[in-house]
SEDRENLUM-667822 format. One line per field, with one value per residue (C-alpha): residue in one letter; residue number from 1; z, x, y. Coordinates in steps of 0.5 Angstrom, whole numbers, m for minus. Each point is the difference from the previous one (the first is absolute). Example, Ala and Ser with C-alpha at 12.3 -4.5 7.8 and 13.67 -1.06 7.14 Angstrom:
! residues 2
aa a | s;
i 1 | 2;
w 16 | m2;
u 25 | 2;
v m9 | 7;
END
This chain:
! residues 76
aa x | x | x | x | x | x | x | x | x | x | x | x | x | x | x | x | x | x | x | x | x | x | x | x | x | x | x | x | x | x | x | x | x | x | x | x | x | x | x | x | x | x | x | x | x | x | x | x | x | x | x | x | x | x | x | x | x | x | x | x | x | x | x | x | x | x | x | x | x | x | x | x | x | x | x | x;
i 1 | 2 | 3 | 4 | 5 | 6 | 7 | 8 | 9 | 10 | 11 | 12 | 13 | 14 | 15 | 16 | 17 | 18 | 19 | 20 | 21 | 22 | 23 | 24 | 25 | 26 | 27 | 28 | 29 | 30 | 31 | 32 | 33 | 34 | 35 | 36 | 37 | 38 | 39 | 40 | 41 | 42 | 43 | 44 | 45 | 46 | 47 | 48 | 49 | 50 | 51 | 52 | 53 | 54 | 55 | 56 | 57 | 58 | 59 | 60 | 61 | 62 | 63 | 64 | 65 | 66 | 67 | 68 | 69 | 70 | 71 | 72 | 73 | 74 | 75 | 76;
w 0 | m2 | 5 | m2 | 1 | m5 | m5 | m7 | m3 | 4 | m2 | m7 | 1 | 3 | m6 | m5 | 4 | 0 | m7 | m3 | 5 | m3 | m7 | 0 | 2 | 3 | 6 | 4 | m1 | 8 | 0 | m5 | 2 | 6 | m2 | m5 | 5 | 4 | m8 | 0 | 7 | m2 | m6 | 4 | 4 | m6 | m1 | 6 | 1 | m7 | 1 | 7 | m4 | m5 | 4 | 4 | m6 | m3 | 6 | 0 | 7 | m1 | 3 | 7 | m1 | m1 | m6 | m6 | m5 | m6 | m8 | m6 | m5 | m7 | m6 | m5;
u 0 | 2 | 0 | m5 | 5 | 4 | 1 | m2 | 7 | 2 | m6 | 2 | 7 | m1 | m5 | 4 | 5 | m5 | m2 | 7 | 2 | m7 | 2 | 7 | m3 | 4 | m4 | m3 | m7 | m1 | 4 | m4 | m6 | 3 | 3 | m7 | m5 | 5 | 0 | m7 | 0 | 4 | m5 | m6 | 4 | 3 | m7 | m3 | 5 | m1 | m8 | 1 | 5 | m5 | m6 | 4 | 2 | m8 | m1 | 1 | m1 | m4 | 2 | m4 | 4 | m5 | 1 | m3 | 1 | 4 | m1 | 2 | m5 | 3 | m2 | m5;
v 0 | 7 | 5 | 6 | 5 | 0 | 5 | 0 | 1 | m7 | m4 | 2 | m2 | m6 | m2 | 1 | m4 | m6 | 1 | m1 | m5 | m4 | 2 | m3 | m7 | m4 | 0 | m6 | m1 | 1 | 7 | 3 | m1 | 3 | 6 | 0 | 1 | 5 | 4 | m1 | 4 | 6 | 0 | 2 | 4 | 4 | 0 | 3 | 5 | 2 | 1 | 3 | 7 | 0 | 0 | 6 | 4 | 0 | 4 | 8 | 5 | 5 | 6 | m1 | m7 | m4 | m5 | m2 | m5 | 3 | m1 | 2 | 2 | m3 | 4 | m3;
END
């Protein structure tokens, strides 16, 4: 299990760790679906982090520091 205090930019380097350590393909079936599983968690956890920001940025204060959702009118 990952600890949930883990930065987006050490999740996204321990991914990409376990992707080309999948792609070399020399590990034992056991280990991969290991580090599988443990690249499937950082994933979600990517994801997570991701979606949080992205709700946070679609978010704007008011001058009397109330939010409010925030959208770009596209042109037609």
């Amino acid at each position: 299990m990952l600890e949930n205090n883990i930065t987006f930019e050490e999740a996204m380097e321990k991914l990409e760790r376990i992707v080309e350590r999948l792609e070399e393909g020399d590990v034992p079936l056991e280990e991969a679906i290991s580090i599988y599983k443990q690249g499937m968690e950082l994933s979600k956890i990517c994801h997570d982090k991701l979606k949080n920001v992205e709700e946070q940025l679609t978010q704007i204060l008011t001058e009397d520091g109330k939010t409010e959702n925030f959208s770009i009118q596209e042109e037609e």
